[in-house]
C-alpha positions in Angstrom: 91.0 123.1 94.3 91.8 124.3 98.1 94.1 122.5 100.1 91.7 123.1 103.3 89.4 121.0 101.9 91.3 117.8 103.6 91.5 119.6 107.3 88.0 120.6 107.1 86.0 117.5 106.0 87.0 115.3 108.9 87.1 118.5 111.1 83.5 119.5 110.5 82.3 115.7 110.6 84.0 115.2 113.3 81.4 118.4 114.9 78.4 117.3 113.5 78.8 113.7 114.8 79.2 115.0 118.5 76.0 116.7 117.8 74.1 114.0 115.8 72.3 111.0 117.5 74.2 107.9 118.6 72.3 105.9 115.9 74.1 108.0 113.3 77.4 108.8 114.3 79.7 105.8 112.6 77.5 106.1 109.4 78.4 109.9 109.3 82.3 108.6 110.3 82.0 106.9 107.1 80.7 108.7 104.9 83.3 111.6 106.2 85.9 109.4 105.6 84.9 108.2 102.1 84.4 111.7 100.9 87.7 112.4 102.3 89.1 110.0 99.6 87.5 110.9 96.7 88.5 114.1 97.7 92.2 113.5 97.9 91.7 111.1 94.8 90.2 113.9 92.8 93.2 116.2 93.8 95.8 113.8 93.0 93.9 113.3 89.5 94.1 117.9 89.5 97.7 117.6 90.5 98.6 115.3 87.6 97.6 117.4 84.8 98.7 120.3 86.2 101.0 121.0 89.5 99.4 124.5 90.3 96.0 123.3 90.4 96.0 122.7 94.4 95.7 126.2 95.8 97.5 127.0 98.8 96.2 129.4 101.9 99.0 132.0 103.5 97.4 134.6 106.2 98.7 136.2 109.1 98.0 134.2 112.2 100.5 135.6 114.8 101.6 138.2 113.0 104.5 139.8 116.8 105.9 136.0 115.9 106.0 136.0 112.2 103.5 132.6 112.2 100.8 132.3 109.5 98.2 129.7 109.1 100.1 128.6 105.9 99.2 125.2 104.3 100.0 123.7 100.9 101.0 120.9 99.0 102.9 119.2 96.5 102.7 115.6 95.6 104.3 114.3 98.6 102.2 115.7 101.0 99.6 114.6 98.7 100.5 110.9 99.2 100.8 111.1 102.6 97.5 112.5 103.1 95.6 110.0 100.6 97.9 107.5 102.8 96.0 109.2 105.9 92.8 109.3 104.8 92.5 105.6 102.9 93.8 104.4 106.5 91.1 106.2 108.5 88.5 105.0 105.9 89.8 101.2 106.9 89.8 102.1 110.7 86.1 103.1 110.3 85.2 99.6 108.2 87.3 98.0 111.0 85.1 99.6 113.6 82.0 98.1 112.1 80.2 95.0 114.3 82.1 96.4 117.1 80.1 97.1 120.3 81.6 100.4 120.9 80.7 102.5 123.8 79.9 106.4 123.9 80.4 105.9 120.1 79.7 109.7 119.5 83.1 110.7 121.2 84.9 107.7 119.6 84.3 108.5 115.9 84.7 112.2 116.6 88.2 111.5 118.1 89.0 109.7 115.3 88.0 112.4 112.8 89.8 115.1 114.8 92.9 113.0 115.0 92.8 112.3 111.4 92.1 116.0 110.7 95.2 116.9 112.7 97.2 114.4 110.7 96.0 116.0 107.9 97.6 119.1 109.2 101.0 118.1 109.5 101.3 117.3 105.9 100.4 120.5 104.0 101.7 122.5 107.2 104.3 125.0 105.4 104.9 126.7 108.7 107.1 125.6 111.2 105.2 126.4 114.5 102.0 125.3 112.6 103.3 122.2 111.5 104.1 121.8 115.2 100.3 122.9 116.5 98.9 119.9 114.3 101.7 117.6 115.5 100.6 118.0 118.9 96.6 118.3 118.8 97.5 114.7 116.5 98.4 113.4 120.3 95.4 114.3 122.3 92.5 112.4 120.6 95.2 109.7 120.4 95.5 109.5 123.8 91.7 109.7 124.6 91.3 107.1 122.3 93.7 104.4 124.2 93.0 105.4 127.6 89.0 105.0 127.3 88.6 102.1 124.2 91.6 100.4 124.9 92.0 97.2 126.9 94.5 95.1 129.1 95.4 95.3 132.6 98.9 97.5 131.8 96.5 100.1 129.9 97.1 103.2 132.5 100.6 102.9 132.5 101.4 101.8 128.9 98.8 105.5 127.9 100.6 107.6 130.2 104.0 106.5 129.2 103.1 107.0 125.2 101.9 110.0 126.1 105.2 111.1 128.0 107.4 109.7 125.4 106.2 111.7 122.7 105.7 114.5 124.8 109.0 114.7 125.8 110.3 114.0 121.9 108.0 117.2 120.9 109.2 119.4 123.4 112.8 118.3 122.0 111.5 120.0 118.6 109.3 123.1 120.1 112.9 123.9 121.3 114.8 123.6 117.7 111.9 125.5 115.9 111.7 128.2 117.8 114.9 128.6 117.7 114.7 128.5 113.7 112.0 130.8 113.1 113.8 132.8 115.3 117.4 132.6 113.5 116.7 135.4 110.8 116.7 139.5 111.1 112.9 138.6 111.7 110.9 136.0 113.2 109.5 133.7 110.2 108.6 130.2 110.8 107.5 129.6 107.0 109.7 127.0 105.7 110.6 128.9 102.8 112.5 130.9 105.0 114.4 128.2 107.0 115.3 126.3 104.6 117.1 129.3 103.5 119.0 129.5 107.0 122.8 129.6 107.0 123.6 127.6 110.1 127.0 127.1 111.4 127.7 123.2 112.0 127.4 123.3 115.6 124.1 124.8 116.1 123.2 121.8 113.2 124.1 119.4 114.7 121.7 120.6 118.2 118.7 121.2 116.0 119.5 117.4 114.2 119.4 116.0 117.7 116.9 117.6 118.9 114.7 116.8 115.6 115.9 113.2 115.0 115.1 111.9 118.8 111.4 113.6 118.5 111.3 111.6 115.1 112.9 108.2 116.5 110.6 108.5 119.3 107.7 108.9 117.3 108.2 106.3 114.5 109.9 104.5 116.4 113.6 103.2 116.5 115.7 101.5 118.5 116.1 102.6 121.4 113.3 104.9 122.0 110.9 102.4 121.0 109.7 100.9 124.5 106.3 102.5 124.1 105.6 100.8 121.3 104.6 97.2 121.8 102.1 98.0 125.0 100.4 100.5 122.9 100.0 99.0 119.9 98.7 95.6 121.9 96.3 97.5 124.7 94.8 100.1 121.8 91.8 98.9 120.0 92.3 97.6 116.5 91.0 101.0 115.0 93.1 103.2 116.5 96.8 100.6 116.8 95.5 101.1 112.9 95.7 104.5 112.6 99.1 104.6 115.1 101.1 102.2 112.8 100.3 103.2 109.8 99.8 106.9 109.9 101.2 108.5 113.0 104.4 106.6 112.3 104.2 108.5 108.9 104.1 111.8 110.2 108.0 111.6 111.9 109.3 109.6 108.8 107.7 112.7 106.6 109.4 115.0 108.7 112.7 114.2 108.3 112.6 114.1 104.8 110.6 117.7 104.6 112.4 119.4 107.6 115.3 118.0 108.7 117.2 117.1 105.5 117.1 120.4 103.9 117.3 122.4 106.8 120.3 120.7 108.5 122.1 118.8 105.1 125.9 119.2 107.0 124.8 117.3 110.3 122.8 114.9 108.5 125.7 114.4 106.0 128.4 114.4 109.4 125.9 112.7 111.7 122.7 110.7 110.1 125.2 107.9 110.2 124.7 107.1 113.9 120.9 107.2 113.8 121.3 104.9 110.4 122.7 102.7 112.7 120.6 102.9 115.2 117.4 101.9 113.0 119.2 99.2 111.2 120.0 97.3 113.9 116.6 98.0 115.3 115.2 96.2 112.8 117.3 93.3 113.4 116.3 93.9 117.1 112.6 94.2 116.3 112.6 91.0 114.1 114.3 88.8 116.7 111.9 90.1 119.3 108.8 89.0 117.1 110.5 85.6 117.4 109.7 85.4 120.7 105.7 86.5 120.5 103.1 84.2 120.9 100.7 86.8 120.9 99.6 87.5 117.6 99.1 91.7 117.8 102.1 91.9 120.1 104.4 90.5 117.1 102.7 92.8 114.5 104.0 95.7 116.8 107.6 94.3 116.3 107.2 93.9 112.9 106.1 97.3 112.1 109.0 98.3 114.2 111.2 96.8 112.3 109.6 98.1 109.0 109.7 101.9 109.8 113.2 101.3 110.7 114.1 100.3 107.7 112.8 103.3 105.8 113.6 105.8 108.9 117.3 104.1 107.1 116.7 104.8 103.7 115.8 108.0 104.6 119.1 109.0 106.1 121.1 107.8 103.0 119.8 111.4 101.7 119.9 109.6 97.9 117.3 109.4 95.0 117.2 105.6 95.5 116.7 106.0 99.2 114.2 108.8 99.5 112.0 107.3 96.2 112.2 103.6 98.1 111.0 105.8 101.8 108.3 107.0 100.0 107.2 103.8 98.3 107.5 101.9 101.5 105.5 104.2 103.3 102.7 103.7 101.0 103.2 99.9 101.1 103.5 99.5 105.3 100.6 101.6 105.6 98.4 99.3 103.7 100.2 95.8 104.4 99.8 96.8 108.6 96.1 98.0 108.1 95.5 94.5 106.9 97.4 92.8 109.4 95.8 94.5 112.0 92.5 93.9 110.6 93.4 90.4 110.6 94.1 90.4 114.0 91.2 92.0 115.1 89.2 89.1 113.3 91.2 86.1 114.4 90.7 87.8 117.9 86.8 87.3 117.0 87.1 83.9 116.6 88.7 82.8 120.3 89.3 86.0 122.2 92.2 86.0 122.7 95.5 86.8 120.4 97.8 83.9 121.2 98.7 82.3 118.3 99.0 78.6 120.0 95.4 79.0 120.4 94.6 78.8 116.6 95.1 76.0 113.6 93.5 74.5 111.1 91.6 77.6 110.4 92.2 77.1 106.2 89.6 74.1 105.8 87.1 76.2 107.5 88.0 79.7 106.1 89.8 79.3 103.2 88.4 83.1 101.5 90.2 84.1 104.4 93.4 82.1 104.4 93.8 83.3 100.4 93.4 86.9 101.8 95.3 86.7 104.8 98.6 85.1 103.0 98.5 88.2 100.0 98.8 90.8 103.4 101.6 88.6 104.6 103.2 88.5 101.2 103.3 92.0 101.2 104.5 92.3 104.3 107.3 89.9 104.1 108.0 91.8 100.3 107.7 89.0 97.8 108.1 90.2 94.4 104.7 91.6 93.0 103.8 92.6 96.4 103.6 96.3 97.4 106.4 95.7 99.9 109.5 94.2 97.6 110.3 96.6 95.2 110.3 99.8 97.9 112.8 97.6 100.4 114.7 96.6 97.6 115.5 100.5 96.8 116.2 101.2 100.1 118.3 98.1 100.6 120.8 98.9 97.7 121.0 102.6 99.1 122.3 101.1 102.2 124.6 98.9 100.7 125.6 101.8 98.8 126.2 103.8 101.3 127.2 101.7 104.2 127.7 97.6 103.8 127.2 96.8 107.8 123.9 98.8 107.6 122.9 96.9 104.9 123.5 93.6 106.5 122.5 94.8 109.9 118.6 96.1 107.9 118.5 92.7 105.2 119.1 90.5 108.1 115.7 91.8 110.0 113.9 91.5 106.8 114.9 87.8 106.2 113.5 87.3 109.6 110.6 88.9 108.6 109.5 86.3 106.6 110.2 83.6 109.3 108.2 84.6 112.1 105.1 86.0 109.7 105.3 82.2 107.4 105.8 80.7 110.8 103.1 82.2 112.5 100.7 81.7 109.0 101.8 78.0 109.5 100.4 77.3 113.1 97.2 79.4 112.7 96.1 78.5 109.4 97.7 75.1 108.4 98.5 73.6 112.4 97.0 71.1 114.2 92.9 71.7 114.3 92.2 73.2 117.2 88.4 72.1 116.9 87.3 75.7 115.5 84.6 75.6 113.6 84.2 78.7 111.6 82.4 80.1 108.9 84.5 81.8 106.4 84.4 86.0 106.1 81.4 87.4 104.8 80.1 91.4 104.3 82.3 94.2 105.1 85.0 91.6 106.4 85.6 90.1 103.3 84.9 93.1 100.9 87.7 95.5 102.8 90.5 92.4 103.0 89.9 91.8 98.8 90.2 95.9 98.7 93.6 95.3 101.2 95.0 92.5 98.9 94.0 94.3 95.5 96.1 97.6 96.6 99.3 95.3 97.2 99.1 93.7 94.5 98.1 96.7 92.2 100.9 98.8 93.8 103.5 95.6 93.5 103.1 95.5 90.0 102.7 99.1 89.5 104.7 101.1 91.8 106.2 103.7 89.3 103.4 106.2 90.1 104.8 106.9 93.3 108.2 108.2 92.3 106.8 110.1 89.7 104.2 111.9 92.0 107.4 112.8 94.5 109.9 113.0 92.3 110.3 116.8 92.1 109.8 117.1 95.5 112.7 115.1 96.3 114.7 116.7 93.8 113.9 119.8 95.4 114.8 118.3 99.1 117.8 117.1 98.0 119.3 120.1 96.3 121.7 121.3 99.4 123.3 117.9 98.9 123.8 117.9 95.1 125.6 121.3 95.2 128.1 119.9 97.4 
């Protein structure tokens, strides 16, 4: 089975929508995304029995600069696209019952972007991988300019897009440089993963790299985009920018950065460890402080991708296994919380927790549903989130004690601002809200949200075995020192 398949499904939707009628165009986003899934789910099932069963494409794209349109995958980049594509399925679901205007451009900005995340997993080219990393901005930006809302929208768009514009330039830089480091321009990553590269040009390529990366996921302190964006976009799209875009710079490091630069990493990962670890302690004591309800789940995704952008930099089997479960887990945990946001702000209009309480005697489907996503979140033990942070948590005490400490600290936190924050809106003081309880598409997509963390809680070992050669294979420099 073809690789393409996952860039042109959404791509091609994505076309026909802006040429179907209005009527039409979120059932075709659907059903797009849907087949998008069963796509990647029969791939994973091909990929299973046998590892060459996902063909690649390789042709000539601009041949004076040694770039080819090259895309493949293994079973990491498998992951993160069924990661991508189950998310964009829930940001469709999340979208119905919305009032959504010019809903032609919306859904087909949300295919494109998807497509164009699609991209930057299976790119094995360099200045491709980069292409897809940036078209991955614009429908992003279209998207919160024109369906987002609050009065600090304008300036909270233009300074996302300037912050990961100016991290992306950071890398144009360093890859052109790469491709351009051999007795020939070649951007394949075959090639510069092969590089011999003296220490100190390592260490400007790692910077370069790791402050597009900590922009984009992001980490203390190049995370001031963050919370305005993630509060002003619409549920949909703060959907797709927590749980996937995030993705895309913690997949990154791991598949450019730690084979192509292993000495700086090894010399200097240290600082940025340090960096996300006490951004998560940062993040969590922020969330605190939030009485609005979406504003906290920005912190608290913060301080989630900092702990694996962590575990990442320990460059260890633990460490990169525990990244890659903890990826799968915060992309489905901050779906759901998002979602739930989106419905409590149904209920009152607003997201200010104080405004809620007593919801559980009216909503009690909902309160059950709502407490498994926070579980996860928070990582109790049979939950998709515990058993990933616990890997990554013994590779930083491991590797670094005060890391450690700085990281667990933020994720005991955790669980007091998201049971604290449970407490007041579902078991406070009745705030005379009388509510009927979740019905339809609501309820079906939360029970699909709380049977993946459970399912993945208890069953997580599929994960490591679908990346385990690929992190073998990434962290080969390292064992042959």
């Amino acid at each position: 089975m073809n690789i393409l398949f996952v860039l042109l499904i959404p791509f091609l939707s994505a076309l026909i929508i802006l040429l179907a009628s209005y009527k039409l165009s979120q059932s075709l986003a659907i059903l797009s995304s849907a087949v998008s899934v069963v796509v990647i789910g029969i791939m994973l099932a091909l990929f299973g029995q046998d590892t060459t069963a996902i063909s690649s494409i390789d042709l000539p794209w601009i041949a004076s600069m040694g770039v080819h349109f090259h895309i493949g995958a293994d079973g990491m980049s498998l992951l993160m696209i069924l990661i991508c594509n189950v998310v964009a399925l829930i940001s469709m679901y999340v979208s119905l019952g919305d009032q959504i205007h010019n809903p032609k451009q919306y859904f087909a900005l949300i295919l494109f972007m998807q497509t164009f995340m699609n991209g930057v997993f299976v790119a094995q080219d360099l200045f491709l991988y980069y292409i897809f990393w940036e078209l991955a901005l614009i429908p992003a930006y279209f998207l919160l300019l024109i369906w987002g809302k609050g009065e600090k929208l304008r300036p909270a768009t233009i300074k996302f897009f300037l912050f990961t514009l100016l991290g992306s330039l950071l890398m144009l830089i360093a890859i052109v440089w790469l491709g351009n480091a051999g007795t020939t321009s070649d951007y394949s990553l075959s090639a510069i993963t092969g590089l011999e590269i003296d220490a100190e040009t390592q260490l400007m390529i790692f910077g370069a790299f790791m402050i597009a990366y900590g922009i984009k996921t992001p980490i203390f302190p190049f995370h001031s985009w963050q919370a305005d964006t993630y509060t002003f976009a619409p549920a949909p799209v703060t959907i797709l920018l927590s749980a996937v875009m995030s993705k895309m710079a913690l997949y990154s490091i791991i598949r450019f950065v730690l084979p192509v630069v292993p000495d700086a990493v090894a010399e200097y990962g240290i600082y940025f460890m340090y960096a996300a670890a006490f951004g998560v302690l940062y993040a969590s004591i922020i969330a605190l402080t939030q009485n609005d309800f979406k504003r906290m789940l920005a912190y608290v995704s913060m301080a989630h991708v900092g702990l694996i952008f962590a575990g990442i930099l320990t460059y260890s089997q633990a460490g990169l296994s525990g990244s890659m479960v903890q990826m799968v887990a915060h992309a489905i945990n901050s779906a759901g919380l998002f979602f739930i946001a989106n419905l409590l702000f149904k209920i009152k209009n607003t997201h200010d927790i104080q405004a809620f309480g007593g919801l559980r005697q009216y909503m009690p489907v909902f309160a059950g549903l709502y407490m498994v996503t926070m579980f996860g979140s928070i990582g109790v033990p049979m939950t998709n989130g515990f058993i990933g942070e616990f890997m990554i948590l013994t590779s930083l005490y491991q590797y670094d004690v005060i890391v450690a400490l700085l990281a667990g600290s933020g994720v005991i936190l955790g669980a007091v601002y998201m049971l604290r924050s449970y407490k007041t809106i579902m078991l406070g003081p009745d705030q005379n809200t009388v509510q009927t309880d979740i019905i339809g598409t609501d309820k079906y997509l939360l029970y699909s949200i709380a049977f993946v963390i459970l399912f993945t809680g208890i069953f997580p070992a599929w994960i490591g075995q679908l990346c385990e050669t690929s992190i073998q294979n990434i962290l080969q420099p390292y064992l042959q020192k």
